[in-house]
C-alpha positions in Angstrom: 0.0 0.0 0.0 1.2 3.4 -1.2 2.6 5.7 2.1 0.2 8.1 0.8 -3.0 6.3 0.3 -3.7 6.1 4.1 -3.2 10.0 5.3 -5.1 10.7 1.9 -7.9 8.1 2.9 -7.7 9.7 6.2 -8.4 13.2 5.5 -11.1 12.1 3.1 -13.0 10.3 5.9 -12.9 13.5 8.2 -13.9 15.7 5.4 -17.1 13.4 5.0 -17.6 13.4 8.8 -17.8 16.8 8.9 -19.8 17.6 6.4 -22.2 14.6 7.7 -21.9 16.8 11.4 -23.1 19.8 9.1 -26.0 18.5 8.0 -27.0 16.9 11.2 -26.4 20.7 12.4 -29.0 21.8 9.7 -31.4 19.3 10.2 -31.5 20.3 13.9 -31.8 23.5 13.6 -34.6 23.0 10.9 -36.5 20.6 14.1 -36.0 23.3 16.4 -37.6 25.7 14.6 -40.2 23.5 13.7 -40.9 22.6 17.5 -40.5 26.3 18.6 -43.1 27.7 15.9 -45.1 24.9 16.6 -45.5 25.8 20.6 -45.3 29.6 19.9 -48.7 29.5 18.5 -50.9 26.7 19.5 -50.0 26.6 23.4 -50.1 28.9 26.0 -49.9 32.7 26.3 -47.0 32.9 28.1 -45.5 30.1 25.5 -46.3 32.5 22.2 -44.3 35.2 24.6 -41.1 33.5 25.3 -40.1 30.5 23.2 -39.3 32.4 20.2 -36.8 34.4 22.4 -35.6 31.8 24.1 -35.2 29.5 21.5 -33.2 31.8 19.2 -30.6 32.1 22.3 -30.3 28.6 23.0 -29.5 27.7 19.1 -26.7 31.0 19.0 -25.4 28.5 22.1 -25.8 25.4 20.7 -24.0 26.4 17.2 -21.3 28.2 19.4 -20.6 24.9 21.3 -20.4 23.4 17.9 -17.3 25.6 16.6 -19.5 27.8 14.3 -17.5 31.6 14.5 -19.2 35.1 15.6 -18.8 35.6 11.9 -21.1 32.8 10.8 -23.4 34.0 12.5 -23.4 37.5 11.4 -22.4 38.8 14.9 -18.6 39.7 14.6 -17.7 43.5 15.3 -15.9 43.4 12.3 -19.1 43.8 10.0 -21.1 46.5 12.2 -19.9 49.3 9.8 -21.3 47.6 7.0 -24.3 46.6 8.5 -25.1 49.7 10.2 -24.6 51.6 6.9 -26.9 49.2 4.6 -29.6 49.1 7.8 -29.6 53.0 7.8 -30.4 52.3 3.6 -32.9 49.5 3.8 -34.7 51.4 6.2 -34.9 54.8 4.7 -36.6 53.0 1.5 -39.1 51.3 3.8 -39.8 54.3 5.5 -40.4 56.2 2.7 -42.4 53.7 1.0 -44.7 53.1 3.7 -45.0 56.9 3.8 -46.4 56.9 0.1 -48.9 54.3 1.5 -50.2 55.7 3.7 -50.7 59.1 2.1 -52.7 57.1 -1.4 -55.9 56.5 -0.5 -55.8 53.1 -2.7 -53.2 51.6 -1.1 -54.2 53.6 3.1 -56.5 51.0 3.6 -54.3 48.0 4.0 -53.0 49.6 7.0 -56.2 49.3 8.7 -55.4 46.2 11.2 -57.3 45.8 13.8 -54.4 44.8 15.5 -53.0 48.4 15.9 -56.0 50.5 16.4 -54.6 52.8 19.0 -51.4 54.8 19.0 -50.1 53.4 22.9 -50.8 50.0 21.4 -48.8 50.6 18.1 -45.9 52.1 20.4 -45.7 49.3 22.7 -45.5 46.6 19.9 -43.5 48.6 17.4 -40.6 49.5 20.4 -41.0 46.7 22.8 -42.7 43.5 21.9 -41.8 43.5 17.8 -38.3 44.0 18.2 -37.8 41.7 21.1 -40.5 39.1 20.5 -40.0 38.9 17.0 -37.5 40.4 14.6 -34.4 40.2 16.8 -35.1 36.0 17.7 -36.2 35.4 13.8 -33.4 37.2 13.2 -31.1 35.3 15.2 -32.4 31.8 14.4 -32.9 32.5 10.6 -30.1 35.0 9.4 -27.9 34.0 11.5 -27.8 30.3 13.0 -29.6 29.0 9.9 -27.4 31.4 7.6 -24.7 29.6 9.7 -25.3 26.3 9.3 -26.8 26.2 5.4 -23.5 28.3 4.1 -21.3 24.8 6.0 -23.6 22.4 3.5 -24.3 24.5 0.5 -23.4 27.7 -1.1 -25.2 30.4 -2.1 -27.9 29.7 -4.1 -29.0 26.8 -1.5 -28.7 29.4 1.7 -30.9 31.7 -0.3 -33.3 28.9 -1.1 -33.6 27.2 1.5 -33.7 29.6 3.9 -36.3 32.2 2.1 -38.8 28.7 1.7 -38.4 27.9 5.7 -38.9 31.4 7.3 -42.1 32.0 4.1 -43.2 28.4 5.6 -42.2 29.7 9.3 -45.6 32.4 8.8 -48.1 29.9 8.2 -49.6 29.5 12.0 -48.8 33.8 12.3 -51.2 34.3 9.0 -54.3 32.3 10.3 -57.3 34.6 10.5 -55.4 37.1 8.4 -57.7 38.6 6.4 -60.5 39.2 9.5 -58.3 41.2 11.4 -57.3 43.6 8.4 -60.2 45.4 6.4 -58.2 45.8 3.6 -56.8 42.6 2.3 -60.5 41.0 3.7 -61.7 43.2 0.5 -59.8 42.1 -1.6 -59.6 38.3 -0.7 -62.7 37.7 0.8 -63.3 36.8 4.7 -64.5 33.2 4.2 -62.2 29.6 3.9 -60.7 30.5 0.4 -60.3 34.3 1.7 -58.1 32.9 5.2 -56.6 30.1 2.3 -55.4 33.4 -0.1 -54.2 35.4 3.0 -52.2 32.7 4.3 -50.2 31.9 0.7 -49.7 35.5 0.0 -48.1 35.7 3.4 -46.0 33.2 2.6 -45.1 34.5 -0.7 -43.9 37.6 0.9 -42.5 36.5 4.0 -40.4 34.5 1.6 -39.9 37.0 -0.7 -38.6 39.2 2.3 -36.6 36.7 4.1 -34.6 36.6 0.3 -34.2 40.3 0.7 -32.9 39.7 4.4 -30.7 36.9 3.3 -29.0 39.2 0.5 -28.4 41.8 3.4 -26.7 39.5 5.9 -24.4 38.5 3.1 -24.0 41.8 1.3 -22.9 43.5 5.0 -21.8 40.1 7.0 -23.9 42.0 9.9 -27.4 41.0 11.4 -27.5 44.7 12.3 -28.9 45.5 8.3 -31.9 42.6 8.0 -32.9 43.3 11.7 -33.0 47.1 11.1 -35.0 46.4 7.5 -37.1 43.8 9.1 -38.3 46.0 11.9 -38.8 48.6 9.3 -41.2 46.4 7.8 -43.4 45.0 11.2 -42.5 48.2 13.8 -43.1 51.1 11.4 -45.9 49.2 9.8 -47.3 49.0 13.1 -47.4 53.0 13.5 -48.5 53.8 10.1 -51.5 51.2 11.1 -52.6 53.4 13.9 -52.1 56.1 12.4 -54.4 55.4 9.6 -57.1 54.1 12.3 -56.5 57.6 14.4 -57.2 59.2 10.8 -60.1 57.5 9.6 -62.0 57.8 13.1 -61.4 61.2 13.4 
């Protein structure tokens, strides 16, 4: 036997371990999710409150226990320039764009959630409970630990894939009974079963199409700091522009 076939053999068979260890990374990730979404929604109150939060900590742990770098995960230093200069950019087009809808009368009344019909509601969610209930975790678990652990198995075109499809799919229990709580898209799509059905794939379809925008962000910048800013652009100032236009249209 050649001196060379065994060391070759040998790195071979701990390149496909680790790769098999990335997977199995993925695929845990993917069940944790899964589970926390899962329990989020269809348990208790308290349970919707915390175990997006906490879940989204305990996989940054996990992955950092598993060798993955700050970098991976869009959390090193290094990057906050960047990110803090595209987050200042993606926001200021959000922010302007949700400014031109609210001031069109077409497009005002899909603002009118019943969800943010006073302007103490819309502060508290938009400041408080968005940032650190939703977009910071989702954040966390998708852009980053996700991110993380898809770039290890597959390049680009499979992180962007994969993980737009899993956080439009992540939506699906947050987009039941849609279409009752917001006057506008109930217009449009109807309030019965194939109104709800609509609602629900059109959230999907964006939430997808956003978590692609996200995605391009986190790599663009190597920060977190740009898709949380954008995606809080999106729910928080959405939020206020909702009251707003309720505070509007009942005075």
């Amino acid at each position: 036997m050649s001196t060379e076939t065994v060391p070759t053999t040998a790195l071979a068979h701990r390149g496909s371990l680790r790769r098999a260890h990335a997977w199995l990374d993925v695929a845990v990730v993917v069940v944790v999710l899964v589970a926390t979404n899962l329990i989020a929604h269809f348990t208790t109150v308290w349970a919707s409150i915390a175990t997006v939060p906490i879940a989204a900590v305990v996989l940054v742990a996990l992955m950092r226990r598993r060798g993955m770098r700050w970098s991976e995960l869009g959390l090193s230093p290094r990057h906050w320039r960047s990110g803090s200069l595209y987050a200042l950019g993606a926001a200021g087009i959000v922010l302007a764009v949700i400014a031109v809808g609210v001031a069109l009368p077409p497009t005002r009344q899909f603002f009118l959630s019943d969800r943010y019909a006073t302007i103490s509601g819309a502060l508290l969610a938009s400041m408080i409970v968005i940032p650190l209930q939703t977009v910071i975790p989702e954040e966390l678990a998708f852009r980053g630990v996700l991110h993380g652990t898809l770039e290890r198995v597959s390049g680009a075109r499979g992180v962007f894939a994969a993980g737009s499809l899993l956080f439009g799919l992540w939506h699906i229990a947050s987009s039941l009974g849609l279409t009752n709580g917001n006057r506008g898209l109930s217009g449009v799509l109807g309030g019965g079963l194939w109104g709800q059905v609509l609602g629900i794939a059109g959230a999907v379809v964006a939430t997808a199409a956003a978590g692609f925008v996200f995605t391009w962000l986190r790599r663009r910048s190597g920060s977190l700091i740009a898709p949380i800013a954008l995606h809080w652009s999106l729910n928080g100032a959405g939020a206020l522009a909702a009251a707003l236009v309720w505070h509007a249209t009942l005075n």
